[in-house]
N, C-alpha and C positions, 0 to 999 in steps of 0.2 A: 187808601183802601178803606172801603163800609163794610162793616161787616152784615149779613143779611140779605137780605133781597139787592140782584143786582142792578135794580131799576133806580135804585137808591142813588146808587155813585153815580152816573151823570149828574144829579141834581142837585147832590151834594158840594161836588166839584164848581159847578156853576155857581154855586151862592158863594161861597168859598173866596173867589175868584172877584166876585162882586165886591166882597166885603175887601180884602185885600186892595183893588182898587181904591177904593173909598178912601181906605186910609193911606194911601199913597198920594191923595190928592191934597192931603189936607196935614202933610208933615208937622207941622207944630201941633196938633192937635194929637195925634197918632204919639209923638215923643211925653208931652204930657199924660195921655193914657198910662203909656208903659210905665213910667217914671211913678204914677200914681198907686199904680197894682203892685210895685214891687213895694212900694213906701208900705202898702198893707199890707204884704206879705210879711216886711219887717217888724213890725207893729205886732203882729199874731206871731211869732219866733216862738217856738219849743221855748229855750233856755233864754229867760229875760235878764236873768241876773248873772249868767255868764257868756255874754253874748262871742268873747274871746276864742271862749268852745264850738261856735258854729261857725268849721272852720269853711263848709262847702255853702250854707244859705245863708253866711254873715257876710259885713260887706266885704266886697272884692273875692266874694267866692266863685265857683263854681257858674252858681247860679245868674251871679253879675254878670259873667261871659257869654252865658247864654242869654240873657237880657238883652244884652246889647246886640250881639249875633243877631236875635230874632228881630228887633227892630231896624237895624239896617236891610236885615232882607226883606221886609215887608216897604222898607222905604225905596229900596233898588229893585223889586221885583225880580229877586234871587230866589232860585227853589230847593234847592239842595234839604233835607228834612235834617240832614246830620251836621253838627255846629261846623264837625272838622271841614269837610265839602262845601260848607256855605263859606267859610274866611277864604276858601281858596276863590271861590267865584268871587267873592265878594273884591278882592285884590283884583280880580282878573275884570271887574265891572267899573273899577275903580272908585268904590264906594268909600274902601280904607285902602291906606298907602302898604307896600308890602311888607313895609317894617312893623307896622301895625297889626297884620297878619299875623305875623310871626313868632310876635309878641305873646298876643292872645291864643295866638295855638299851641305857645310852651308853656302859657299857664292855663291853659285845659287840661294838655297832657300831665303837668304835675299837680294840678286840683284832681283828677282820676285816679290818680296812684295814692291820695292822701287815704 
């Protein structure tokens, strides 16, 4: 959804769609992307000298789950917007195995409660 003029979202959606494409076509590059943005993300961290304390953007946070969620559905062409929605297709596309689902969906649900 765009917010504004509604002449916006078809055009939005189209490019959207395009660009997804694209990086679907080109899997090792797309993984590299992602892998790279998050390496910055860590690089820039709040807390550098207690990285222990980031327990949701340090590694295997939160964050890491939705990393990976978002780069598998961009590589399976899974739409789901919400992580929990995407692992289910994502098992249901057979992108990750169910026990892998499962996995990453009980440590979502307990990276949310932290």
């Amino acid at each position: 959804v765009v917010a504004g003029d509604p002449t916006i979202t078809p055009r939005f959606e189209e490019f959207r769609t395009a660009q997804l494409s694209a990086l679907r076509n080109d899997p090792a590059r797309t993984r590299s992307e992602i892998r790279d943005m998050r390496a910055l993300m860590e690089k820039h961290r709040i807390s550098k000298s207690h990285p222990e304390h980031e327990l949701k953007t340090g590694v295997g946070g939160l964050i890491d789950i939705e990393f990976t969620v978002q780069c598998l559905q961009i590589l399976s062409g899974a739409q789901p917007r919400h992580t929990l929605d995407a692992l289910a297709e994502l098992a249901t596309r057979q992108a990750i195995t169910p026990h892998d689902a499962k996995v990453l969906n009980a440590a979502y649900h307990f990276q949310r409660r932290i």
